[in-house]
Wavefront OBJ file of the C-alpha trace (Angstrom):
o trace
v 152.701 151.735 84.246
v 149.280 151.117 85.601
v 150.446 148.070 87.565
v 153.169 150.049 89.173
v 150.549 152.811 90.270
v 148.344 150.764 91.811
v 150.859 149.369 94.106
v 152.221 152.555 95.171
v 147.896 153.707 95.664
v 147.237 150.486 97.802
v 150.674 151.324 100.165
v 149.736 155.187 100.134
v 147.570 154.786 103.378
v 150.202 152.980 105.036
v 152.606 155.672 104.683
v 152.002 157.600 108.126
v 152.373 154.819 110.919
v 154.917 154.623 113.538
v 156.878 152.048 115.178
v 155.168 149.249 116.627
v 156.154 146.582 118.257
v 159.416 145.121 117.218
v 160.178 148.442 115.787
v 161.055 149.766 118.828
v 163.940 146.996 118.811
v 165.239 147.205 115.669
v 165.158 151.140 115.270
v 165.277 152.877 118.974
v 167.783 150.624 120.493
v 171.421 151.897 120.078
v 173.766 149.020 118.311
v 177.189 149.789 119.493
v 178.912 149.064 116.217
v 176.733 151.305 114.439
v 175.774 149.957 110.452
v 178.903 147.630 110.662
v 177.415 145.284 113.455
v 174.794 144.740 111.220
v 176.692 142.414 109.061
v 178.969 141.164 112.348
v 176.596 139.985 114.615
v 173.327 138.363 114.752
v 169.981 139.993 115.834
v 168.699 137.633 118.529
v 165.050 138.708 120.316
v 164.119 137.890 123.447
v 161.723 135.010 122.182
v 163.640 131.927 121.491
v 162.827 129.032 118.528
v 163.502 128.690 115.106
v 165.492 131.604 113.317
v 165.766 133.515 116.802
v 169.369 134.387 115.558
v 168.542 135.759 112.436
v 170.700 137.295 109.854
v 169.636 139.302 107.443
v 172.249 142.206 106.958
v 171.013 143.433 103.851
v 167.325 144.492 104.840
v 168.577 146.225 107.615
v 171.125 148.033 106.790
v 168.647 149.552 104.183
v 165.877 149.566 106.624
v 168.264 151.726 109.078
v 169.388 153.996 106.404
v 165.947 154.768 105.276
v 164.820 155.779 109.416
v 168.113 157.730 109.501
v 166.857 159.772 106.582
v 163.211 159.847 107.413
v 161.699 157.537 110.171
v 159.280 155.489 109.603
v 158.060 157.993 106.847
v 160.602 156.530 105.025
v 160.869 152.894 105.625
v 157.311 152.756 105.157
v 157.935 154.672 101.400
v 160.738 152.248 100.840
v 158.416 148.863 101.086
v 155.728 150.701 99.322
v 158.008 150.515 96.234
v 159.330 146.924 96.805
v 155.859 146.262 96.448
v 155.052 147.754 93.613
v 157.972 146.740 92.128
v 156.992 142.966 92.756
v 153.690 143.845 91.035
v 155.851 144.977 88.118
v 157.642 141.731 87.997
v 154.772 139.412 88.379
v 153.250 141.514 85.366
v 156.434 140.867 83.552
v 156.776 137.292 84.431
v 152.804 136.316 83.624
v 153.429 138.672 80.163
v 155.430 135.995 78.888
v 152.535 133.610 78.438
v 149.539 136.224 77.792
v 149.964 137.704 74.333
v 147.157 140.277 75.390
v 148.732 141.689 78.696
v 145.994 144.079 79.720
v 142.943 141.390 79.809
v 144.996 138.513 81.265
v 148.305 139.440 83.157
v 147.671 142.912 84.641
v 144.542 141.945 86.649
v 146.471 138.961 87.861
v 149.413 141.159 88.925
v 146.855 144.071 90.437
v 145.211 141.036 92.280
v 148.912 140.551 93.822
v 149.027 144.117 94.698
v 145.514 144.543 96.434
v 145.678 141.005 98.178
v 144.832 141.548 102.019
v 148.173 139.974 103.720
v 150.469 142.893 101.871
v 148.610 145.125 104.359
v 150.825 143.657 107.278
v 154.337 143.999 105.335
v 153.321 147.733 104.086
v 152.247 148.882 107.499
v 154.844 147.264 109.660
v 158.438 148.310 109.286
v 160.021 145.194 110.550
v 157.948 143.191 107.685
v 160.442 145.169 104.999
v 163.048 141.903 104.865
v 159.789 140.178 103.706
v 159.520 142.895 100.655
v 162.853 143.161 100.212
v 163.280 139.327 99.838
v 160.388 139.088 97.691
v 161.194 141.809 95.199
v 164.560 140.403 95.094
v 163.705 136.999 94.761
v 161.150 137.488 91.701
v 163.883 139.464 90.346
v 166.140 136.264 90.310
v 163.334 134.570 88.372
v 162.990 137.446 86.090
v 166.895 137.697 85.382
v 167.391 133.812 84.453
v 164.941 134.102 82.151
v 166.317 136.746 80.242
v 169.388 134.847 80.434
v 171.032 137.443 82.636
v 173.210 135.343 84.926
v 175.126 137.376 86.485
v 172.265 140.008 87.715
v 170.926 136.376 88.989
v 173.882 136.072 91.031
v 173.653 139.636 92.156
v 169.716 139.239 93.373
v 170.072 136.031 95.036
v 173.087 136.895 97.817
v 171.029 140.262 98.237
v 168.141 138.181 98.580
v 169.244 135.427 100.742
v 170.747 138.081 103.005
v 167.673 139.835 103.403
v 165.355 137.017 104.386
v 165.971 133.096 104.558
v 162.631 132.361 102.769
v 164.869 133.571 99.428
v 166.004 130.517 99.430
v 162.949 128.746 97.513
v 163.233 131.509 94.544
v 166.989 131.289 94.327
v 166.386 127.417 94.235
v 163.365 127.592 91.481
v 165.215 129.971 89.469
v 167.475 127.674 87.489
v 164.632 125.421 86.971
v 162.666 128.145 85.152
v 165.642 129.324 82.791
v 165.246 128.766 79.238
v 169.162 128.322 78.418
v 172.217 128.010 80.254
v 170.439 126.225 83.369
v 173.866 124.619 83.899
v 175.540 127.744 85.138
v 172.087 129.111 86.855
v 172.904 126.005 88.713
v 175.718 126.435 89.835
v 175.764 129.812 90.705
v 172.569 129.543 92.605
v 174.675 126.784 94.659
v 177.745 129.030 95.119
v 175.219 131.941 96.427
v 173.721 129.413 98.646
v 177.185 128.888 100.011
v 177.950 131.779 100.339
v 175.175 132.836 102.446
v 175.452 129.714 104.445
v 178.991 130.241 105.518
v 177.819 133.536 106.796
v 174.843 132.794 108.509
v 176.519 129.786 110.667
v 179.384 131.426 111.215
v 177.911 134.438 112.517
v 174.250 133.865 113.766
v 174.486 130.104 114.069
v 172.034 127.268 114.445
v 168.619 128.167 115.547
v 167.604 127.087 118.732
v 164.750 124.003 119.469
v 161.249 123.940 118.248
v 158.670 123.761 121.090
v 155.663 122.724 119.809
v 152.801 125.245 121.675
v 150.011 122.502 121.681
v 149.370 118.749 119.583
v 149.306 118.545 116.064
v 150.279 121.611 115.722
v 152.958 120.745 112.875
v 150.258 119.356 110.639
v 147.707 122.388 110.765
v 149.841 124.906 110.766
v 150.597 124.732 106.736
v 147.241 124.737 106.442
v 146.348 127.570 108.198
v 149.053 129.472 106.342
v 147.821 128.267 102.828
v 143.865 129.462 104.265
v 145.764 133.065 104.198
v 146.124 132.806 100.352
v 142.302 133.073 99.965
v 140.615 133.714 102.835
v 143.110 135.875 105.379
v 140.147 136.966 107.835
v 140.314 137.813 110.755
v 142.688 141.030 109.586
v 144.749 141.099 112.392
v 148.115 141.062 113.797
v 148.037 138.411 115.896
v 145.665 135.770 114.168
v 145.435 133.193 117.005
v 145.892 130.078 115.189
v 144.244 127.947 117.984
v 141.094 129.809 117.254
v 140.830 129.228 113.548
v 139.287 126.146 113.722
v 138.467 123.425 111.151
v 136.716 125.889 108.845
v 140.627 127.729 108.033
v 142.084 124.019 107.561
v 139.463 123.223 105.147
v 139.963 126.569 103.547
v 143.912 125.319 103.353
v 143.025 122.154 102.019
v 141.000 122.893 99.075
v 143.312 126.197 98.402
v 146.348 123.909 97.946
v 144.531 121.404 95.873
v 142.739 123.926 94.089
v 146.388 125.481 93.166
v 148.096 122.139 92.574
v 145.022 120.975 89.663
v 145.546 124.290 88.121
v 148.885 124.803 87.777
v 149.021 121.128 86.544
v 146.858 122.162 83.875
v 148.375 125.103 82.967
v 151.677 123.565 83.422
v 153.260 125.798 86.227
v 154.093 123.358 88.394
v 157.292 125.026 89.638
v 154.998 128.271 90.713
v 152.966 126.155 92.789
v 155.639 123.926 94.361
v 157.462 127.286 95.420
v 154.398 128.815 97.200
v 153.942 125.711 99.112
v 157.885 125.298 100.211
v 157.710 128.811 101.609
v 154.223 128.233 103.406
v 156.232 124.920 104.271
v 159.317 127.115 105.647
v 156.885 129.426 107.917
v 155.165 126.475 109.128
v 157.654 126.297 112.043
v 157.589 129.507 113.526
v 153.329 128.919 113.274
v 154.027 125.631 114.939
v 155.374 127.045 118.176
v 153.590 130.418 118.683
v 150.107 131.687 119.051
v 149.646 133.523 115.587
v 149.676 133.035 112.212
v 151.196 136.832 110.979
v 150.435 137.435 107.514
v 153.695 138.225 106.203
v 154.901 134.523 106.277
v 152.421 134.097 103.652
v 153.321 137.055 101.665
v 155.996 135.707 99.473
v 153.904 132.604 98.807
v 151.087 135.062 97.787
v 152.833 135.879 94.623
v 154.243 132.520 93.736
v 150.430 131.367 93.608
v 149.630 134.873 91.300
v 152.154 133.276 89.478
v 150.964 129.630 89.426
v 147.133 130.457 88.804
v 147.872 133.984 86.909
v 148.483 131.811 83.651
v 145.040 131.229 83.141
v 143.696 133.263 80.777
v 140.760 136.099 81.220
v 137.881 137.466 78.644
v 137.406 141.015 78.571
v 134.467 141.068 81.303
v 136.497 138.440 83.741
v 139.576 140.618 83.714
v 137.635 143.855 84.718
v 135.222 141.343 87.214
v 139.051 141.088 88.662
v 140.195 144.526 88.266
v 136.761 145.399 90.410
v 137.525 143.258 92.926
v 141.405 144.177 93.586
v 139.448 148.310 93.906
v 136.924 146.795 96.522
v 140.013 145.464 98.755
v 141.432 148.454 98.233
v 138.532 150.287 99.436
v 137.410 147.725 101.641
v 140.290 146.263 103.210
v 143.509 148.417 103.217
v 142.169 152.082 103.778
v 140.413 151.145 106.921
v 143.412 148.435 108.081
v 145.917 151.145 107.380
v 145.000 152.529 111.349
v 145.816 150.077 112.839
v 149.466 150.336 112.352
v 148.791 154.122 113.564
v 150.482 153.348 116.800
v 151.085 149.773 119.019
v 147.865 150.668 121.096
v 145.752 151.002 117.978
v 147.242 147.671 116.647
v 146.483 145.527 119.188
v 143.848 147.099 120.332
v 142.508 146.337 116.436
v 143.648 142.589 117.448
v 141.566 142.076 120.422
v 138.523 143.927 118.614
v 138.879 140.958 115.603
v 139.766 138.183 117.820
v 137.978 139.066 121.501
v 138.652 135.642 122.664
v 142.334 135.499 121.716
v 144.668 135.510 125.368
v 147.342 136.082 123.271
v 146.160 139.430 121.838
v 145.198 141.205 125.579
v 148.659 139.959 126.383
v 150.205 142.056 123.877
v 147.754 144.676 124.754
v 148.450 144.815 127.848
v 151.915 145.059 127.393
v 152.166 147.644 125.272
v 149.598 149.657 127.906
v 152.232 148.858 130.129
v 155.067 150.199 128.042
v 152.963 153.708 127.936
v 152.558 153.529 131.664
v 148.474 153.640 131.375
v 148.741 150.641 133.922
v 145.181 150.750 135.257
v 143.808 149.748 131.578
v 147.316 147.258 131.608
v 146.029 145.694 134.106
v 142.469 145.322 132.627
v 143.889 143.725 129.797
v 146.127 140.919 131.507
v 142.775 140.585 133.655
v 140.997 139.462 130.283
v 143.821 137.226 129.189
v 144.580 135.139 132.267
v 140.214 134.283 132.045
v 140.452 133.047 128.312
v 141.992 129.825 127.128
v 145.657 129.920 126.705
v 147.018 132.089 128.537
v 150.960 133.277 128.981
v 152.344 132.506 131.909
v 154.136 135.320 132.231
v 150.813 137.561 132.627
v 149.886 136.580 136.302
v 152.905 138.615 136.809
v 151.801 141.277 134.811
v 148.903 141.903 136.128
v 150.438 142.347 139.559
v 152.873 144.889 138.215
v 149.929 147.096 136.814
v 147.872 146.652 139.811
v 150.401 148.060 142.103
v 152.099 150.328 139.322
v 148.805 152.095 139.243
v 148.191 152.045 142.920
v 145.434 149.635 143.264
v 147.578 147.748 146.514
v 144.747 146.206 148.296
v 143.606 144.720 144.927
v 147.296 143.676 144.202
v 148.098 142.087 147.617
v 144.145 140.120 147.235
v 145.564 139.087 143.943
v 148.886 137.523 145.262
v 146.969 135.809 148.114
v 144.511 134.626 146.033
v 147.130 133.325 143.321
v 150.147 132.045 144.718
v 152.973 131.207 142.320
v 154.739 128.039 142.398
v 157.918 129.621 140.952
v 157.905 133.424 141.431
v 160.224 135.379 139.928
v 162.255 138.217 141.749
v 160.254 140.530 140.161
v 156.983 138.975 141.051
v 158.391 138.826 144.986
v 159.224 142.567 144.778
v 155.505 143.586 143.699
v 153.976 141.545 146.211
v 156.298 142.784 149.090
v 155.245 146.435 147.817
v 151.489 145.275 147.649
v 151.660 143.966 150.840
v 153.871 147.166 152.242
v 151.494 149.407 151.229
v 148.597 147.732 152.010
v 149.140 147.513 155.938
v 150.772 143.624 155.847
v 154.061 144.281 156.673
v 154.552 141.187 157.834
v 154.098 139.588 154.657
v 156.118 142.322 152.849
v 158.996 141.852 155.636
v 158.852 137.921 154.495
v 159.090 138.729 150.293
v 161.957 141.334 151.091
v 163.819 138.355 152.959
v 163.537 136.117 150.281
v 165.308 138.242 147.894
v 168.200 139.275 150.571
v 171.595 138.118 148.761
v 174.346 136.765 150.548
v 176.308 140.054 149.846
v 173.635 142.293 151.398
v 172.407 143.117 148.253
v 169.299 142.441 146.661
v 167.804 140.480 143.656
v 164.774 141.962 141.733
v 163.924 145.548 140.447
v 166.644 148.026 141.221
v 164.444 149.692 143.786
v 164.309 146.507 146.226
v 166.651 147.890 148.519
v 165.071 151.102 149.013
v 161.851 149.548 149.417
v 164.078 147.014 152.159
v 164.982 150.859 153.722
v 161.293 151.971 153.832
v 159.935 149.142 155.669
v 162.698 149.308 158.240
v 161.570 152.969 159.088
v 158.645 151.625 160.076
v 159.497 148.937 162.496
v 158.211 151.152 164.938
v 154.578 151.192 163.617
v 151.991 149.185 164.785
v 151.382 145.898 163.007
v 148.631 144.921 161.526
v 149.059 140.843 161.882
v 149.359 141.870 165.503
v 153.626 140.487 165.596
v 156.347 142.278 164.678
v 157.902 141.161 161.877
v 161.755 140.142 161.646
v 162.824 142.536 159.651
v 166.005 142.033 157.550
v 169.041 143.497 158.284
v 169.749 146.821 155.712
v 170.823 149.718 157.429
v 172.361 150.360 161.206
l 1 2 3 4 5 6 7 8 9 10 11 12 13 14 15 16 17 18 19 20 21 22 23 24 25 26 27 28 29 30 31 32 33 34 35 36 37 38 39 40 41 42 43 44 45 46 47 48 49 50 51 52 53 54 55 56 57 58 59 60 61 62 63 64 65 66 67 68 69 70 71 72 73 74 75 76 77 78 79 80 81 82 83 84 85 86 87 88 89 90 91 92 93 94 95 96 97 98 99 100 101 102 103 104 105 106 107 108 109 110 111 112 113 114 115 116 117 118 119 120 121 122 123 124 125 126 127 128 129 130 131 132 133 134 135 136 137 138 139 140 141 142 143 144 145 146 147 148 149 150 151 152 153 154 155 156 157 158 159 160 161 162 163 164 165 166 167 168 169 170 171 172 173 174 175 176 177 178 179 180 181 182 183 184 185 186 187 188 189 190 191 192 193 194 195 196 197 198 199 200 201 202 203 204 205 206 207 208 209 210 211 212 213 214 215 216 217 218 219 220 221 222 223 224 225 226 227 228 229 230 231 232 233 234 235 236 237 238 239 240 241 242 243 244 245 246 247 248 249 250 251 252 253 254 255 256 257 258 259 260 261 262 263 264 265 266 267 268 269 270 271 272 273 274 275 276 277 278 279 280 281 282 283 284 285 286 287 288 289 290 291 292 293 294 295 296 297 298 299 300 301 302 303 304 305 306 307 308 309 310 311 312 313 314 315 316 317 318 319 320 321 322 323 324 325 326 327 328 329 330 331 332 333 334 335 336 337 338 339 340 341 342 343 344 345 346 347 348 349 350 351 352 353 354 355 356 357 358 359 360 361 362 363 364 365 366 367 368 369 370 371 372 373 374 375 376 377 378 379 380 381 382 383 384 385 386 387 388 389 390 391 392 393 394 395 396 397 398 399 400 401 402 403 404 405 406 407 408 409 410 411 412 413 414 415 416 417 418 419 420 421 422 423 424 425 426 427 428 429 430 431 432 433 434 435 436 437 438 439 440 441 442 443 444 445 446 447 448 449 450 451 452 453 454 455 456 457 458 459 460 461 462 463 464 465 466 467 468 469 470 471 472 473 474 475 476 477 478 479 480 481 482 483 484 485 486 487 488 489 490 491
């Protein structure tokens, strides 16, 4: 099936990533419960805000089985068929109103397949809810309409329990069913229920939205719906403060576009389904830095589906079919490296965005993760001097600086850039900066502040030893000309 082929050709170069980024989470980290915890407990990042405790025990019990059999080889194999199996469906499902399936529905479907924002869900291995939910989710439609109820059933718990965004095709299903839309009903309800039940009792209620910066609820949907036809920059961390007015406008006049066409070609409940799901992202845009492309990949092919009905002549279908081989070509062989490794991604990001402080934050952190802390620091450098920075990197910064030895550098920085409310770990580094640097004095006066009642010490696990080293050298000659008090660690 040539639709099917050209899926699995566009997700070929994506094959032979790693981990990046949340990867390392979801597949390094040991879960003491092994597979079972999966379905018992909630995954719950660091980051807090809407759908922090997610559950979604289907994708990954699949997405751990697949690494346990063949890394990310194998997850990355395992979303490059969910994605050609979408394709499939969305061939099948547009089929249905083009008599002549070749002109009309399989460059529609194709145009699914090549469409920039899959890049993101094929190359990154914690996108695969996003194809799981999706493949599922079409299959819903696909299964109502053939009057298949109980396969309906089936597809939407799997679905809901791979992703929440599930929700809008188990919801549109019964609308689209040609018969028996009184029992799609209500088992689309009882699924809903089901999953529901679940989800509260085990992951419950998502924490509080915090807004990142004013009207930020209102362009957000936009911004999404500019991803639909016009997802540039390609990058993993699209700052969405940097878009501009041009992406809104973009939004705009893609959603009204959409609307007047599906109107006409009387696909109404195509259109309304893409926008609830850009609608259901629009949160997690809201109250972050980036707009990531998978959010919008669901809604991708509910728009195929909304505009896909309109029909094609001979030379417009293979205009199309040129164009899906040029974003091939164009877009995914070269966008493929950049899911190489986390240094290549965001090192990608900061190339496509260079004024983003949100991309040399992740940057940097990953340089810090692979201990090449002179570049780290480099990188948090360039954050804190664009607009928007994360707090969190003044901190950063000093922990590269003095990770990589640069002390004098570190201590100027801490003088230079004194922090209202340090943390423990930001005291430690600057004691150290200071120790090493001659100031002992000033190191003396960080150690103190982290002495516990106990004796012990907050911060970084090697505070005490560091406590240790500068009492060996109470005997030195001071620099700020006065002995220190030193605190009290050993006899």
């Amino acid at each position: 099936m040539l639709a099917f082929a050209f899926a699995l050709g566009v997700s070929f170069p994506y094959l032979f990533g790693g981990w990046v980024w949340d990867d390392h989470l979801l597949f390094e980290l040991e879960r003491s419960g092994g597979l079972l915890s999966l379905w018992t407990e909630a995954i719950v990042p660091s980051a807090s805000g809407p759908g922090a405790a997610y559950y979604r025990p289907v994708a990954l019990t699949v997405m751990h089985a697949l690494a346990a059999i063949g890394g990310p080889l194998a997850v990355h194999i395992g979303a490059g068929l969910l994605h050609a199996s979408s394709t499939v469906l969305i061939w099948k499902l547009l089929s249905q109103v083009h008599p002549d399936r070749e002109t009309s529905a399989l460059p529609w479907a194709t145009l699914f397949a090549a469409h920039p924002v899959a890049g993101e869900v094929l190359g990154w291995s914690s996108a695969f809810p996003d194809a799981l939910a999706t493949t599922l989710g079409l299959a819903c439609v696909w299964a109502v309409q053939q009057g298949r109820i109980r396969t309906y059933a089936a597809c939407a718990l799997l679905a809901l329990l791979s992703k929440e965004t599930a929700l809008v095709f188990v919801c549109l299903s019964p609308w689209l069913a040609p018969s028996n839309r009184r029992r799609a009903f209500l088992i689309g309800g009882c699924s809903i229920g089901v999953w529901a039940t679940l989800r509260l009792a085990i992951a419950g209620v998502a924490s509080s939205l915090q807004i990142l910066y004013p009207r930020a609820l209102l362009e957000a949907p936009f911004e999404l719906a500019s991803l639909l036809i016009w997802p540039w920059p390609l990058t993993a961390t699209r700052d969405a403060w940097l878009l501009g007015p041009v992406h809104w406008l973009i939004g705009a006049a893609t959603l009204a576009a959409g609307w007047a066409i599906a109107r006409k070609t009387q696909r109404l409940p195509w259109m309304f389904a893409a926008t609830a799901l850009l609608l259901l992202a629009t949160p997690v845009v809201a109250q972050s830095h980036f707009a990531a492309d998978r959010y919008a990949y669901p809604a991708v092919a509910c728009a195929t589906l909304a505009i896909g009905s309109l029909a094609l002549s001979h030379w417009g279908g293979r205009l199309l079919t040129a164009v899906c081989v040029l974003l091939y070509l164009g877009v995914h062989i070269p966008r493929s490296s950049d899911w190489r490794d986390d240094t290549a991604l965001f090192s990608s990001a900061v190339h496509a965005q260079p004024a983003s402080a949100f991309s040399w934050h992740l940057l940097g952190v990953v340089r810090l993760h692979h201990a090449d802390y002179v570049n780290a620091a480099e990188a948090f450098t360039a954050a804190l001097s664009l607009e928007h920075p994360l707090q969190e990197d003044a901190e950063l910064r000093l922990v590269a600086l003095v990770e990589s030895g640069a002390y004098q550098q570190a201590a100027k920085w801490v003088n230079e850039n004194p922090q209202e409310h340090a943390t423990a770990r930001y005291i430690a580094y600057a004691a150290k900066s200071f120790l090493e640097s001659g100031n002992t004095k000033a190191a003396a006066d960080n150690i103190a502040m982290l002495r516990q009642p106990d004796g012990t010490y907050d911060g970084p696990a090697w505070v005490a030893n560091l406590a240790r080293h500068l009492n060996a050298r109470k005997d030195e000659p001071i620099i700020e000309g006065e002995r220190p008090e030193l605190p009290l660690d050993t006899p």
